[in-house]
C-alpha positions in Angstrom: -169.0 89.0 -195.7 -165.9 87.8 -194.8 -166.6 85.0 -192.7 -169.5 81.7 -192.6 -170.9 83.2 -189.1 -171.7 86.9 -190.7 -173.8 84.7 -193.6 -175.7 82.5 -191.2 -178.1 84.7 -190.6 -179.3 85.5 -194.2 -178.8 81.8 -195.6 -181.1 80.6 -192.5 -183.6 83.5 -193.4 -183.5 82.5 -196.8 -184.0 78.7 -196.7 -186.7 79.5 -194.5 -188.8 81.0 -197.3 -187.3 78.7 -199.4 -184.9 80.5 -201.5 -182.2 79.2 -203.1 -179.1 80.5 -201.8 -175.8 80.5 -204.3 -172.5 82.2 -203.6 -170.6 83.6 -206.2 -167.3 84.4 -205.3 -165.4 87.1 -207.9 -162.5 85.7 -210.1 -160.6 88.8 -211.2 -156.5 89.4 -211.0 -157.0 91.6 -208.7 -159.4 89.9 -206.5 -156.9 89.6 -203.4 -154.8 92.5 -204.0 -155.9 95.1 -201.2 -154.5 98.6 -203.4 -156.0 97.5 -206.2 -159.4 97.0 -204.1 -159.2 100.1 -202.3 -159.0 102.1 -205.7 -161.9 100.5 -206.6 -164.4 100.9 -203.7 -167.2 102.9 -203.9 -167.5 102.7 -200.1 -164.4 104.2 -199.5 -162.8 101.5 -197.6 -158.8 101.8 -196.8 -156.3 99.3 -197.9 -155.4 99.0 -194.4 -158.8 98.1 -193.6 -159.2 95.4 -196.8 -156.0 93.8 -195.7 -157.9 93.0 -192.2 -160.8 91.8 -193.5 -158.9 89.4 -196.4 -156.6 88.1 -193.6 -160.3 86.6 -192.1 -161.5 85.5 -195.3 -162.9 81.8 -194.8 -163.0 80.3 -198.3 -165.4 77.3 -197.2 -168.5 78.4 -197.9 -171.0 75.6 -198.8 -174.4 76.1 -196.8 -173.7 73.3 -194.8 -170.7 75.2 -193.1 -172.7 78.6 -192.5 -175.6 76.8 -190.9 -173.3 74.5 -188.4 -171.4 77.5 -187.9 -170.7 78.6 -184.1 -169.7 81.5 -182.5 -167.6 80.8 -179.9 -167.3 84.3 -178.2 -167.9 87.6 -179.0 -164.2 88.9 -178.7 -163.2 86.0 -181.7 -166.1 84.9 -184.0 -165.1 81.4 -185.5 -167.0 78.9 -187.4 -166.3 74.8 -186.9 -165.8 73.1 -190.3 -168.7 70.7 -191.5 -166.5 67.4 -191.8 -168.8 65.0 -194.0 
């Protein structure tokens, strides 16, 4: 996931059964770096293909966010910040 509106979903399935939901985002060197990610992906995912989805990565990902997140159109999927 890349972005709060592809989590919504599973955080609002998830509260509703009352899970806990924590994100843990990776802290490596290399964590950013499209090459070094594509050598590393068991998925085989291209570089080109990691540098499009890191150029949509949202880093504001408290629940609140996800859950007041919006999608405003099915061409451009975008989330409104929570401002509290």
């Amino acid at each position: 996931m890349t972005q709060k509106w592809e989590a919504k979903w599973y955080v609002q399935s998830a509260l509703r059964y009352m899970y806990k939901v924590k994100f843990i985002e990776v802290n490596t060197p290399w964590a950013r770096n499209p090459r070094k990610l594509a050598q590393k992906t068991l998925h085989g995912v291209s570089e080109e293909k990691i540098k499009e989805m890191l150029a949509l990565w949202e880093d504001d990902f408290p629940i609140p966010n996800i859950i007041n997140c919006k999608i405003r159109n099915q061409k451009k999927k975008h989330c409104r910040r929570n401002i509290n």
